[in-house]
C-alpha positions as protocol buffer text, in pm:
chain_id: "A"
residue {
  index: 1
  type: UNK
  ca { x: 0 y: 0 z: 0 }
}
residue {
  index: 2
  type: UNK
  ca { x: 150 y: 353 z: -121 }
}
residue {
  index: 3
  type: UNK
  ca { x: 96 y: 657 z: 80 }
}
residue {
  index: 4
  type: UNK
  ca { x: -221 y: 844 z: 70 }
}
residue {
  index: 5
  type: UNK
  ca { x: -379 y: 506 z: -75 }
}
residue {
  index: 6
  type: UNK
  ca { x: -764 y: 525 z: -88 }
}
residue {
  index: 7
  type: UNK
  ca { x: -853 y: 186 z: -241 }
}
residue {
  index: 8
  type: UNK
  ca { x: -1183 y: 75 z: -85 }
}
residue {
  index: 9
  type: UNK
  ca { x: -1293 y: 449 z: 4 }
}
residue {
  index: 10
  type: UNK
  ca { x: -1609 y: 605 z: -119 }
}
residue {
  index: 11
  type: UNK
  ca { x: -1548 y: 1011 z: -189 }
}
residue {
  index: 12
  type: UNK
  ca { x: -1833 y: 1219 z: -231 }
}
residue {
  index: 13
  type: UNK
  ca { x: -1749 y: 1568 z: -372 }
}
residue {
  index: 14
  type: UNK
  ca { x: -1946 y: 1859 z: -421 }
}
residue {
  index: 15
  type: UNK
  ca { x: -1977 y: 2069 z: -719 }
}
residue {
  index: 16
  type: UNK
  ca { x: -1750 y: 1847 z: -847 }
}
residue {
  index: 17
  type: UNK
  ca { x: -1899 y: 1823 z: -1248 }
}
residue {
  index: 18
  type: UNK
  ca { x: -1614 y: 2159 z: -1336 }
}
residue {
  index: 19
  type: UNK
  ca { x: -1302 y: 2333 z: -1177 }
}
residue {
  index: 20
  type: UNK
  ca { x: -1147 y: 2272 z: -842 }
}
residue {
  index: 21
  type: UNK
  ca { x: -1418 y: 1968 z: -779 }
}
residue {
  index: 22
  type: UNK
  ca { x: -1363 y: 1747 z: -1099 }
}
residue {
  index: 23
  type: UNK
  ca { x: -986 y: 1739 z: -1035 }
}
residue {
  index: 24
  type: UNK
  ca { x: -1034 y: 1651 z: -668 }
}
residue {
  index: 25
  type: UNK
  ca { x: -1240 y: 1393 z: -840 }
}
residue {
  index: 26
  type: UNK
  ca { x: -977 y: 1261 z: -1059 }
}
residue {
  index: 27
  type: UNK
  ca { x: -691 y: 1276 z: -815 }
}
residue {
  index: 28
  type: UNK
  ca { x: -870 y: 1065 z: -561 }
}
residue {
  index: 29
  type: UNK
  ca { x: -996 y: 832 z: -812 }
}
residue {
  index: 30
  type: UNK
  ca { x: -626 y: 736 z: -908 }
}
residue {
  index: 31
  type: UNK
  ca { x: -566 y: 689 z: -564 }
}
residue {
  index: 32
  type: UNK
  ca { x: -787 y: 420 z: -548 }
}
residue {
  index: 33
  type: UNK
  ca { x: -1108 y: 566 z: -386 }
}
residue {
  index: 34
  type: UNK
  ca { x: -1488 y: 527 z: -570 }
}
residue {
  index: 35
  type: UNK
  ca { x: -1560 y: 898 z: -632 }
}
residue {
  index: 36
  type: UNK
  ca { x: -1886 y: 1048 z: -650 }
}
residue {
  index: 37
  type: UNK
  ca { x: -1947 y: 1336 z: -837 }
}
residue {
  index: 38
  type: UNK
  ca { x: -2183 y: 1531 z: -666 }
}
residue {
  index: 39
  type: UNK
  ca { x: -2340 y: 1870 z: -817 }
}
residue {
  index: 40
  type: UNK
  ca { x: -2711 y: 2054 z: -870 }
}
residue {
  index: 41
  type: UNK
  ca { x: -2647 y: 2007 z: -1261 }
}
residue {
  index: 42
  type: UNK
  ca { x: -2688 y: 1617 z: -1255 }
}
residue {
  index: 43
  type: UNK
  ca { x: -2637 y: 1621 z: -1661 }
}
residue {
  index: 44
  type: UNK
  ca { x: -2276 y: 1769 z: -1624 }
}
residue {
  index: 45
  type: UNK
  ca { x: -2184 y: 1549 z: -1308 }
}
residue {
  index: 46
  type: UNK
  ca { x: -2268 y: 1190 z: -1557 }
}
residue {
  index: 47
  type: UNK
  ca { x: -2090 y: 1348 z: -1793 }
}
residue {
  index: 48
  type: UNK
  ca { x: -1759 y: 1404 z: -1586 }
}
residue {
  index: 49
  type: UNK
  ca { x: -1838 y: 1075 z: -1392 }
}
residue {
  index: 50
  type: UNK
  ca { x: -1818 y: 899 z: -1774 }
}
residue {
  index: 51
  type: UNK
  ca { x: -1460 y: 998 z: -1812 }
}
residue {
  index: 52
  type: UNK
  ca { x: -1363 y: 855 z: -1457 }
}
residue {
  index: 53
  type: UNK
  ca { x: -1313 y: 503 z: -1390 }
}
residue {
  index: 54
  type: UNK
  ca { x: -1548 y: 368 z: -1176 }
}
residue {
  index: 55
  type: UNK
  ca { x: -1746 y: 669 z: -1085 }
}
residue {
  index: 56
  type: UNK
  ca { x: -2069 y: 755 z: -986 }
}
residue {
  index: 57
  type: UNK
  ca { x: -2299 y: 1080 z: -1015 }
}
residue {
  index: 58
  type: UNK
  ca { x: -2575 y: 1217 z: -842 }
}
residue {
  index: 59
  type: UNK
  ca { x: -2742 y: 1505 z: -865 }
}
residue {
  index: 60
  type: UNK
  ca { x: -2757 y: 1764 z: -531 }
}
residue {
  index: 61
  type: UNK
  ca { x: -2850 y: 2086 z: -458 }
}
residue {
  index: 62
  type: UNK
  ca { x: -2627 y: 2162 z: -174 }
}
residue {
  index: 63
  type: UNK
  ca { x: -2836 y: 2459 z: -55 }
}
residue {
  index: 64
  type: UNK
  ca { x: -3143 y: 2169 z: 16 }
}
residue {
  index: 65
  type: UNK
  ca { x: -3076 y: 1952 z: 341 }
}
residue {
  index: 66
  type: UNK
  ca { x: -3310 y: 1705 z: 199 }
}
residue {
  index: 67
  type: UNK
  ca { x: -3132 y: 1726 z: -160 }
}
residue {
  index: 68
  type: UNK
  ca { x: -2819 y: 1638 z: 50 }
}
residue {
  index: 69
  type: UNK
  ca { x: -2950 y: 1385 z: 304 }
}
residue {
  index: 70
  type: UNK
  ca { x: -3119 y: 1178 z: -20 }
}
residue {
  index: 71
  type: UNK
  ca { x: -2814 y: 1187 z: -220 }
}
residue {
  index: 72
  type: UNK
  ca { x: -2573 y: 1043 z: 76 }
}
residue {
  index: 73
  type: UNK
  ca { x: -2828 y: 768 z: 201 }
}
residue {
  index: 74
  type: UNK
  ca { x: -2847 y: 696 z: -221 }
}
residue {
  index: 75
  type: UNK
  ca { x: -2467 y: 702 z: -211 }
}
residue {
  index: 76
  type: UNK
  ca { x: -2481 y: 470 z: 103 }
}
residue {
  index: 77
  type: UNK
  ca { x: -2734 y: 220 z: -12 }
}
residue {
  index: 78
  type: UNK
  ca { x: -2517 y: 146 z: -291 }
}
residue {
  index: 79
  type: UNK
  ca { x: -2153 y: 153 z: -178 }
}
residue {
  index: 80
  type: UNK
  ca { x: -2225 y: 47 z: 214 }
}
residue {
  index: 81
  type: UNK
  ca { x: -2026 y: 340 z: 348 }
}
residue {
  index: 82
  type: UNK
  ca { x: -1874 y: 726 z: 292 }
}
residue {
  index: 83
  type: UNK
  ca { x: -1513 y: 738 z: 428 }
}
residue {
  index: 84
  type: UNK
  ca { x: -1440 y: 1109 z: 230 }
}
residue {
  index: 85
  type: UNK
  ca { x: -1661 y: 1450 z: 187 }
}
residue {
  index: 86
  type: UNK
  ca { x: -1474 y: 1728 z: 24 }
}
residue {
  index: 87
  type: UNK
  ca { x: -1713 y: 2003 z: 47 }
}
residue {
  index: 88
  type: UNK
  ca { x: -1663 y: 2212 z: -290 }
}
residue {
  index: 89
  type: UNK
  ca { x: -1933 y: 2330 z: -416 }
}
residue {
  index: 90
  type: UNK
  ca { x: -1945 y: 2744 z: -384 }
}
residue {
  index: 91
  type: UNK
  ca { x: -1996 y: 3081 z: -591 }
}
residue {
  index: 92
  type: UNK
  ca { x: -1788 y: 3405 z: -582 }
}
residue {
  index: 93
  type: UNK
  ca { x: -2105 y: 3606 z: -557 }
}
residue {
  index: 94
  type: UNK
  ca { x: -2159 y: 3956 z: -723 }
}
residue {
  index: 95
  type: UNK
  ca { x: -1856 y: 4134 z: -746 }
}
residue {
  index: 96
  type: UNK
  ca { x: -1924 y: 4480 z: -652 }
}
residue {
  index: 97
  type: UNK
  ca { x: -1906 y: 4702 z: -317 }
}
residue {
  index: 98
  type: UNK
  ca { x: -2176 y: 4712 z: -11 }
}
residue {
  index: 99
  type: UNK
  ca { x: -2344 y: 4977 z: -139 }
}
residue {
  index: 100
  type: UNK
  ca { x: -2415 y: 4830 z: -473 }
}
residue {
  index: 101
  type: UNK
  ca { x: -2554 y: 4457 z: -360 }
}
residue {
  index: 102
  type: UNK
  ca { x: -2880 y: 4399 z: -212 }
}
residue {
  index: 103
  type: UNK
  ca { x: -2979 y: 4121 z: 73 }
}
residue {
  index: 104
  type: UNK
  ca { x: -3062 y: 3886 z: -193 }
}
residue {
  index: 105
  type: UNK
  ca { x: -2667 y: 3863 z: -335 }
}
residue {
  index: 106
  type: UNK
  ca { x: -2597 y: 3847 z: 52 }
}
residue {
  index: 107
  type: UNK
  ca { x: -2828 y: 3498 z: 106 }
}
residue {
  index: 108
  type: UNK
  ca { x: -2720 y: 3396 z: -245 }
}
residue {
  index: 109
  type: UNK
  ca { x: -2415 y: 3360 z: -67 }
}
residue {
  index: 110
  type: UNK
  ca { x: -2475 y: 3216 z: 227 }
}
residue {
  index: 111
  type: UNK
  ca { x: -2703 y: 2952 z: 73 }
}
residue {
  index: 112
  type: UNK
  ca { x: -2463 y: 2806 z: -130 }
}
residue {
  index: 113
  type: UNK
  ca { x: -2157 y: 2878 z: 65 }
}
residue {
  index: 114
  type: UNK
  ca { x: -2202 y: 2886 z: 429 }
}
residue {
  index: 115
  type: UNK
  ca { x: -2534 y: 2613 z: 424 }
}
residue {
  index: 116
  type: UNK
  ca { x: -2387 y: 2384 z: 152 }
}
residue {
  index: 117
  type: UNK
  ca { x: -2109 y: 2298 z: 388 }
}
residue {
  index: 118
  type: UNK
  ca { x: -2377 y: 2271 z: 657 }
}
residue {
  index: 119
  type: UNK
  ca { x: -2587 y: 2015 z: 519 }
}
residue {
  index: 120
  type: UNK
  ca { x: -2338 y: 1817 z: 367 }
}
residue {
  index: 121
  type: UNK
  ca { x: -2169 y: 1761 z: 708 }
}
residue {
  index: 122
  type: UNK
  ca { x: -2493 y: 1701 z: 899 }
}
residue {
  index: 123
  type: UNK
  ca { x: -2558 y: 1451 z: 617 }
}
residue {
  index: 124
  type: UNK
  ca { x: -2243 y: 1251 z: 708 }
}
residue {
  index: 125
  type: UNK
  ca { x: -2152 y: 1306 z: 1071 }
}
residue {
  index: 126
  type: UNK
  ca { x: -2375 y: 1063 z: 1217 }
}
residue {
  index: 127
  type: UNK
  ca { x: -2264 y: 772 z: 953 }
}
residue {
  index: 128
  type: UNK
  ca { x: -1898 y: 824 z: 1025 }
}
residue {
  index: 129
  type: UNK
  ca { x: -1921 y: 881 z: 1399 }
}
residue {
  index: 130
  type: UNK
  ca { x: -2091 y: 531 z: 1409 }
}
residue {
  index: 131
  type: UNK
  ca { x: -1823 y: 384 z: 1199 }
}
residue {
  index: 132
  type: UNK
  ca { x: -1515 y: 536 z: 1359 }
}
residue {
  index: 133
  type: UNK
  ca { x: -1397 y: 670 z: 1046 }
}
residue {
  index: 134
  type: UNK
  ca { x: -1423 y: 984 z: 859 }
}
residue {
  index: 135
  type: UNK
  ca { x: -1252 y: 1229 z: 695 }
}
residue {
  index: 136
  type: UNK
  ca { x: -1400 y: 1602 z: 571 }
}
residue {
  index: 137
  type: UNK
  ca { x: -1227 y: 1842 z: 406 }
}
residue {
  index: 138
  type: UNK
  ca { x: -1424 y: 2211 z: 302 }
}
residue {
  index: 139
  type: UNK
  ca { x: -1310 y: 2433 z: 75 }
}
residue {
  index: 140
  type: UNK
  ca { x: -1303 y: 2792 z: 241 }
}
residue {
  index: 141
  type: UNK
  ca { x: -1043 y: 3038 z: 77 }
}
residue {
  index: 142
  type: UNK
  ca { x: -755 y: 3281 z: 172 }
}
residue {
  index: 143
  type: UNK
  ca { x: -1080 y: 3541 z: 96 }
}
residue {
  index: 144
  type: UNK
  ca { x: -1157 y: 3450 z: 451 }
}
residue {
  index: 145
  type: UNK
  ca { x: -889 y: 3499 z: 622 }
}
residue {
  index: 146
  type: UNK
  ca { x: -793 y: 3854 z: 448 }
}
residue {
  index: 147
  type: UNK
  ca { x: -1151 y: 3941 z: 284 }
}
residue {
  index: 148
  type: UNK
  ca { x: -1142 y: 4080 z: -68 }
}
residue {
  index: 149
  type: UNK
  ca { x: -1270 y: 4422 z: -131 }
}
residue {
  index: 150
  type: UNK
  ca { x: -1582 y: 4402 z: -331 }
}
residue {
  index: 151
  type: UNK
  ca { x: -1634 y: 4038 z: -235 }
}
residue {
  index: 152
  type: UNK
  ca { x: -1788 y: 4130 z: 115 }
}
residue {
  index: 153
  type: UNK
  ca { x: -2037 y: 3813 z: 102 }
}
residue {
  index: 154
  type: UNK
  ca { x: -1741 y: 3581 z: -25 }
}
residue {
  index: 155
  type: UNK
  ca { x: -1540 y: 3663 z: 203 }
}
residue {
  index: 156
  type: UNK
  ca { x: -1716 y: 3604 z: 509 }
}
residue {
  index: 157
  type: UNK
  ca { x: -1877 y: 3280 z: 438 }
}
residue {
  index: 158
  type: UNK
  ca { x: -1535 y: 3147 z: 346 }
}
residue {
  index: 159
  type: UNK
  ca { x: -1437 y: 3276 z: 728 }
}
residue {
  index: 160
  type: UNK
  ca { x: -1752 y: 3104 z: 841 }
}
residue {
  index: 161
  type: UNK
  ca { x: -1628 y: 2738 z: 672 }
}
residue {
  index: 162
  type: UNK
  ca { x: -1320 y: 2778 z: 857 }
}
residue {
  index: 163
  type: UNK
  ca { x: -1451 y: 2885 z: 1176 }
}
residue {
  index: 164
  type: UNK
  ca { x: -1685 y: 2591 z: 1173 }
}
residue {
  index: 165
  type: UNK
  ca { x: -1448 y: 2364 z: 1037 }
}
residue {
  index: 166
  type: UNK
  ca { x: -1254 y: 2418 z: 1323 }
}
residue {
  index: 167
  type: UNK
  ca { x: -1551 y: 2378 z: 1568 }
}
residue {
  index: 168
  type: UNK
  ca { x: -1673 y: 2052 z: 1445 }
}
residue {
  index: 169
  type: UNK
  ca { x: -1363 y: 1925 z: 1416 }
}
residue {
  index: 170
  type: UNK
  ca { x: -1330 y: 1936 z: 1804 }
}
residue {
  index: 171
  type: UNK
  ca { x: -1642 y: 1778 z: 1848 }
}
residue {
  index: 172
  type: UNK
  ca { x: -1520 y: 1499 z: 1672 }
}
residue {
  index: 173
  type: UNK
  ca { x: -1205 y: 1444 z: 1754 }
}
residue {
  index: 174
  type: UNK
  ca { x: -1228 y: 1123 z: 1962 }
}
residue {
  index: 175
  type: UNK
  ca { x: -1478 y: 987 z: 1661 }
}
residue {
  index: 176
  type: UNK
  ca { x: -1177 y: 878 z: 1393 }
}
residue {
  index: 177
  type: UNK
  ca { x: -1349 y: 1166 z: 1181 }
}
residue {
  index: 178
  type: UNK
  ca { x: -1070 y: 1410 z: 1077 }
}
residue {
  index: 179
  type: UNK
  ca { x: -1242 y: 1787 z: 954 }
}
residue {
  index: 180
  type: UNK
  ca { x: -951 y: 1969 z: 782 }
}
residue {
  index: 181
  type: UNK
  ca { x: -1013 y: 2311 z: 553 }
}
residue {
  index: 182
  type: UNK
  ca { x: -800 y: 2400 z: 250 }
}
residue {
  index: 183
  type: UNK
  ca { x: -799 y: 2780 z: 180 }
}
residue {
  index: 184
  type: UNK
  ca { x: -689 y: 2859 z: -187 }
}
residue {
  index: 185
  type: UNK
  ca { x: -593 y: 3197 z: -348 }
}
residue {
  index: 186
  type: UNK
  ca { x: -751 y: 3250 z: -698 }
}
residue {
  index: 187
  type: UNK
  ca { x: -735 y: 2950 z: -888 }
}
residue {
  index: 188
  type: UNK
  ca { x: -796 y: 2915 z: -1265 }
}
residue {
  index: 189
  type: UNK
  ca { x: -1132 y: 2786 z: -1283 }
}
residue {
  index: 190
  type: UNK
  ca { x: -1449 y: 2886 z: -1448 }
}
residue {
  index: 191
  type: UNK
  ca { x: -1534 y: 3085 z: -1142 }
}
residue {
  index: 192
  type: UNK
  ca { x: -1300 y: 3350 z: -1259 }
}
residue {
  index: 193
  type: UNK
  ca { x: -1583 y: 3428 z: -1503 }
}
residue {
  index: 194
  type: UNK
  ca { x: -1750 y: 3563 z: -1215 }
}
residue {
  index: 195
  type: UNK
  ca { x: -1537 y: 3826 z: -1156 }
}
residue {
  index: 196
  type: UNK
  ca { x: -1397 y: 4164 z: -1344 }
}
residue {
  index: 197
  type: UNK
  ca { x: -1022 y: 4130 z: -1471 }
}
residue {
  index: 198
  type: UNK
  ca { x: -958 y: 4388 z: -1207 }
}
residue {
  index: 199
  type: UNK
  ca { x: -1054 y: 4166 z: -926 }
}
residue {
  index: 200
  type: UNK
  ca { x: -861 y: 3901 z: -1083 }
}
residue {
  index: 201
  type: UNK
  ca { x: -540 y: 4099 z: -1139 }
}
residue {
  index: 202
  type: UNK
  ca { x: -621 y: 4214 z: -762 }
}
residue {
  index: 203
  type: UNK
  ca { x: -576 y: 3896 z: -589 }
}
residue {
  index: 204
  type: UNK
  ca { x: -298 y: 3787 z: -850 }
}
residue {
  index: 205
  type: UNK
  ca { x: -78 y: 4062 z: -778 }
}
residue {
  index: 206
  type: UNK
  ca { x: -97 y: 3955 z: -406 }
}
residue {
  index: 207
  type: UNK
  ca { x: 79 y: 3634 z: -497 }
}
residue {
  index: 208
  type: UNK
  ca { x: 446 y: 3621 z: -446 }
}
residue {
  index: 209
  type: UNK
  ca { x: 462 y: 3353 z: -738 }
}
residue {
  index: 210
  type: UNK
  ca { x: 250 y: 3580 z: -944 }
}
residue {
  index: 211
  type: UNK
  ca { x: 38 y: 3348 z: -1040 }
}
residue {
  index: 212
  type: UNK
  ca { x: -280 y: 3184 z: -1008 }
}
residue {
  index: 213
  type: UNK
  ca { x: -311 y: 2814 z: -900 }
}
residue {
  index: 214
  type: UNK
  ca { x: -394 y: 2532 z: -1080 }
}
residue {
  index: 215
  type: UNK
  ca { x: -672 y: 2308 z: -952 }
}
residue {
  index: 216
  type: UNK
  ca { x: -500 y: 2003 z: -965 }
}
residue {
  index: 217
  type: UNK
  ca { x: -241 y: 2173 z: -711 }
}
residue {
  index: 218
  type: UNK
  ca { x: -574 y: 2215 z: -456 }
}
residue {
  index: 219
  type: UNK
  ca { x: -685 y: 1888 z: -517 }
}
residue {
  index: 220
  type: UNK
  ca { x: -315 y: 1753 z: -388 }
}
residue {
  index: 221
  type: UNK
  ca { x: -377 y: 1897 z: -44 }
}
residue {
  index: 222
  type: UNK
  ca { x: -695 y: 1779 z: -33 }
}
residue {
  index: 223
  type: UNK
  ca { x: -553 y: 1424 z: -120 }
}
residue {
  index: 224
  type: UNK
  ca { x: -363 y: 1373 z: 229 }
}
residue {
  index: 225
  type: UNK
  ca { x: -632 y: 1567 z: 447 }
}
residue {
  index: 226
  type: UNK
  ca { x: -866 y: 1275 z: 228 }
}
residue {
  index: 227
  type: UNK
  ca { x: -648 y: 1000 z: 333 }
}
residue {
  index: 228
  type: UNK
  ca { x: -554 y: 780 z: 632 }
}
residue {
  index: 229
  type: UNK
  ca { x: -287 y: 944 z: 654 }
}
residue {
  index: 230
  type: UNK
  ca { x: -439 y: 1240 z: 784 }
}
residue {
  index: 231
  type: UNK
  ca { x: -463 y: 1106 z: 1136 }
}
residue {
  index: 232
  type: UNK
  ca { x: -342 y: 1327 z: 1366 }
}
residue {
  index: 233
  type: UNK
  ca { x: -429 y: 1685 z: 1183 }
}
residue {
  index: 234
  type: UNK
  ca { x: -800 y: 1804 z: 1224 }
}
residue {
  index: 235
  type: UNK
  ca { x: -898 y: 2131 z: 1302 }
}
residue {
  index: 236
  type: UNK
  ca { x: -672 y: 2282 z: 1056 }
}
residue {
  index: 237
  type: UNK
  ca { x: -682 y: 2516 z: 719 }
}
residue {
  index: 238
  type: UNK
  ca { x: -404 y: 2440 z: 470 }
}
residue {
  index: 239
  type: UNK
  ca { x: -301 y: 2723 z: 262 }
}
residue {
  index: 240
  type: UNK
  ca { x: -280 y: 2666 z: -109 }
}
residue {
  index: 241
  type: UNK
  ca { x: -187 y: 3040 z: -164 }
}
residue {
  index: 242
  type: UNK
  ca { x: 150 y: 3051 z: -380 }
}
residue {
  index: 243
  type: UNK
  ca { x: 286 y: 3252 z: -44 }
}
residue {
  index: 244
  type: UNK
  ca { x: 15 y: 3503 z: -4 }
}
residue {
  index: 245
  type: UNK
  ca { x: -80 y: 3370 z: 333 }
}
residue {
  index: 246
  type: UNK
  ca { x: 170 y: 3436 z: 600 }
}
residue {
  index: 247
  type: UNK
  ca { x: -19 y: 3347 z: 851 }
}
């Protein structure tokens, strides 16, 4: 057995069918693991499922608890157990100041950001407390730790994720269940469409590599945090910031 090895492991991740989320996929899928692409368009998550050996899809609407609950029993009924849920799924939200966003941009937000990462650990807490094994991983963002101007709502539900990773993680901790954060800077993904090239060349410039990440360099971290291997870190957020977070 090589390190990190996740043959035997069922994965579910979240907005998994583009980005960040399909090569978490694929990295933990040539590790071994059965990966489960998990996102609200179900057409998109077969589709990236098809190119994956082994996979399976299911459709989710991460701002639902019941969306989430069905999808992990499904996932459950047919694999016998979850052992890995990366949390993913997320939006950058309008990209404009206070004054020019309304409440509904604000719950947008939230919804997707703050409550998707709610309901998908309530969905699996209970399964991997009983079984003495679990490992979570939720993707916050170094937009949490140093807020982005004109990304108000971003920013603070990716400092909620890690405050509550960091919570749950202690309640846990005697469980085998191993909660873990990753915080990225940007990352070239198709959420960069989201956002004005001045935003972009904003947070870029902030990088001592002067660069943005690539998503299979997230979906590395997220590997060991994934893995057995991960057994004495919970409670923690990894940078994956090219040096922007000093902290």
């Amino acid at each position: 057995m090589g390190y990190f090895d996740l043959t035997g492991h069922t994965a579910i991740i979240t907005g998994a069918a583009s980005g960040i989320g399909a090569a978490i996929a694929r990295r933990l899928a040539k590790a071994g693991a059965t990966v489960v692409i998990a996102d609200i368009n179900g057409a998109a998550a077969a589709e990236v499922a098809a190119t994956i050996s082994g996979a399976l899809s299911v459709q989710m609407d991460v701002t639902s608890t019941e969306s989430v609950q069905a999808a992990v029993d499904g996932v459950i009924a047919q694999t016998g157990q979850v052992h890995i849920l990366v949390n993913n799924a997320g939006i950058g939200g309008k990209a404009a100041p206070l004054w020019e966003q309304d409440i509904d941009d604000w719950h947008k937000c939230i919804a997707i950001n703050m409550d998707g990462v709610w309901n998908g650990c309530k969905a699996v807490i209970a399964h991997m407390r009983a079984n003495k094994y679990g490992r979570i991983v939720n993707i916050a963002s170094i937009a949490g730790k140093e807020g982005n101007p004109n990304m108000s709502a971003y920013s603070a539900t990716k400092a909620a994720v890690i405050g509550f990773t960091k919570s749950i993680a202690k309640e846990v901790a005697t469980d085998g269940v191993c909660v873990n954060a990753v915080s990225p800077a940007v990352v070239r993904t198709p959420i960069l469409e989201q956002l004005t090239p001045q935003q972009v060349a904003y947070m870029t410039e902030k990088i001592p590599m002067r660069r943005t990440g690539e998503p299979e360099e997230i979906a590395a971290v997220v590997h060991f945090l994934s893995s057995p291997d991960c057994s004495f870190v919970t409670a923690q957020t990894y940078d994956a910031s090219g040096g922007r977070a000093t902290y």
